[in-house]
Kinemage of the C-alpha trace (Angstrom):
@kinemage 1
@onewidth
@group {chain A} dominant
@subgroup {mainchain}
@vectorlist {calphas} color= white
{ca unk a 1} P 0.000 0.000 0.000
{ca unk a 2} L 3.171 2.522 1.435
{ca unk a 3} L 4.153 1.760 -2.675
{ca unk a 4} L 1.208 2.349 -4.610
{ca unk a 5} L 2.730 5.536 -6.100
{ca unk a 6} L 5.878 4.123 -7.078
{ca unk a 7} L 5.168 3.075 -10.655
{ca unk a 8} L 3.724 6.637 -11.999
{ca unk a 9} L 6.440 8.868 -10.224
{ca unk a 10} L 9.098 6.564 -11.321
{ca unk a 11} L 7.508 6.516 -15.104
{ca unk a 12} L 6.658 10.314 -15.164
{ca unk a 13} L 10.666 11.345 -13.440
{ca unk a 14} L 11.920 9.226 -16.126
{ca unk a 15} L 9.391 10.839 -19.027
{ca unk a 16} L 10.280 14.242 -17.436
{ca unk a 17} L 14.113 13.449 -17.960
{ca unk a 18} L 13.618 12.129 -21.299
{ca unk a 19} L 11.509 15.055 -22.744
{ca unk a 20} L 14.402 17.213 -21.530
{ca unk a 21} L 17.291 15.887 -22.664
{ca unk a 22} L 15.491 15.613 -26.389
{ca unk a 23} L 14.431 19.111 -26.350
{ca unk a 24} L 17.599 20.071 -25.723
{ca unk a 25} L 19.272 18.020 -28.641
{ca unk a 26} L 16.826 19.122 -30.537
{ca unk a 27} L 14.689 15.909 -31.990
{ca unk a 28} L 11.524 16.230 -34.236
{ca unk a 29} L 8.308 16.161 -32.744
{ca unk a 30} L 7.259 12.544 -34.080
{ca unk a 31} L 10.494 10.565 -33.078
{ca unk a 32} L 10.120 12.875 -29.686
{ca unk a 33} L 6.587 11.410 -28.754
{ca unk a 34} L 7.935 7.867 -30.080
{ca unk a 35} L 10.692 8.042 -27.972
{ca unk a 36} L 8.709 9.280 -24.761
{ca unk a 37} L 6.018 6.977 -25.030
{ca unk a 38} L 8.667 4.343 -25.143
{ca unk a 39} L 10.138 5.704 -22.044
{ca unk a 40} L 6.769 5.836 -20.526
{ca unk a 41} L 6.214 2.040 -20.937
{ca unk a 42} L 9.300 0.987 -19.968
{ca unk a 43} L 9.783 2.894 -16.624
{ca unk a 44} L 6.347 2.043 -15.874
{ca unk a 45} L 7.279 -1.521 -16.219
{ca unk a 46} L 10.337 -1.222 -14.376
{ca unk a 47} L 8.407 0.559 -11.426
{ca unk a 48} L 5.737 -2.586 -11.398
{ca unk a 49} L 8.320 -4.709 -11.009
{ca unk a 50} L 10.209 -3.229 -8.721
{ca unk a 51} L 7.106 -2.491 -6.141
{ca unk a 52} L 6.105 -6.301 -6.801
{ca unk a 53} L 9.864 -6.948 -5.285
{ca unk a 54} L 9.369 -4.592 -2.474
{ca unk a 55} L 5.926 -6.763 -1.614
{ca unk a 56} L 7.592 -9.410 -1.945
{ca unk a 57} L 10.223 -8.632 0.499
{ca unk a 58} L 8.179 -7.135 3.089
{ca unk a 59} L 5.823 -10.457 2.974
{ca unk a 60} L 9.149 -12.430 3.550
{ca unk a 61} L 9.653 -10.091 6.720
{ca unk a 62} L 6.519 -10.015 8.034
{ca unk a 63} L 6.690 -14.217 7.632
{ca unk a 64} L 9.830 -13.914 9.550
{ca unk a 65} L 8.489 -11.887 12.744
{ca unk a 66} L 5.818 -14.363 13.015
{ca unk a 67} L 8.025 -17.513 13.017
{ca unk a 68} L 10.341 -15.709 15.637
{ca unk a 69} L 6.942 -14.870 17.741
{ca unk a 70} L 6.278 -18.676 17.289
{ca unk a 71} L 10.202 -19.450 18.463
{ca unk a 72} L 9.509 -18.175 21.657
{ca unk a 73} L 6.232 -20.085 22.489
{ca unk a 74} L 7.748 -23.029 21.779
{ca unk a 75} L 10.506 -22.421 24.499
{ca unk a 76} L 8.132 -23.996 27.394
{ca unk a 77} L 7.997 -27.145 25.870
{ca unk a 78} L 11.761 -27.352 25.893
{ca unk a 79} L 11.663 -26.840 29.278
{ca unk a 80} L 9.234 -30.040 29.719
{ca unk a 81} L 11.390 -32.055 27.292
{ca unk a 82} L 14.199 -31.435 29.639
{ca unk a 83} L 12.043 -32.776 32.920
{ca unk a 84} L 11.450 -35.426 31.052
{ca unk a 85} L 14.870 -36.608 30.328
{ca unk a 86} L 16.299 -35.808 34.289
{ca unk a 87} L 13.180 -37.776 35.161
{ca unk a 88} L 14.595 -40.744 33.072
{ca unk a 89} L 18.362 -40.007 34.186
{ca unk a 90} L 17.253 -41.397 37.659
{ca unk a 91} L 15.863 -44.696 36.527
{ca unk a 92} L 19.358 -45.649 34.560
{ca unk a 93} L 21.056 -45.055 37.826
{ca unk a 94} L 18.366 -47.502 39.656
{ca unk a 95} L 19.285 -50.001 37.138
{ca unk a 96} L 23.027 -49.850 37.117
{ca unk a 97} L 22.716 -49.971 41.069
{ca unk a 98} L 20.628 -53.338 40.838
């Protein structure tokens, strides 16, 4: 959502650059508008891409912080796992005393 605007600032910066720099070389109008719309397209593209890689990345994230919340919930059962083994270490003991 933060990245909505991406694609149209990125395509209309890079238009804005391009119109520039061929009015100041000095191109005909047609192979101006050719070129531009050209531009347009492929910055646009570009910034769709690039904002579907952001996504992306912050899905990956927010995957991470829940696994990490889900880390430390799973802490008490380590806790009972380890009862459970000094529970057993006293019945080997038994048995090597018999």
């Amino acid at each position: 959502m933060k990245r909505k605007l991406l694609p149209p600032i990125l395509m209309l910066l890079a238009g804005a650059v391009a119109s520039i720099m061929m009015f100041s070389e000095q191109y005909e109008l047609q192979s101006t508008l050719l070129i531009l719309l050209a531009v347009l397209i492929i910055f646009y593209m570009i910034g769709v891409l690039l904002k579907v890689v952001l996504d992306t990345f912050e899905r990956q994230n927010e995957k991470a912080m829940l696994d990490e919340g889900d880390v430390i919930e799973k802490d008490p059962d380590v806790s009972i796992e380890q009862g459970e083994a000094s529970e057993e270490t006293p019945d080997l003991m038994d048995t090597e005393d018999k």
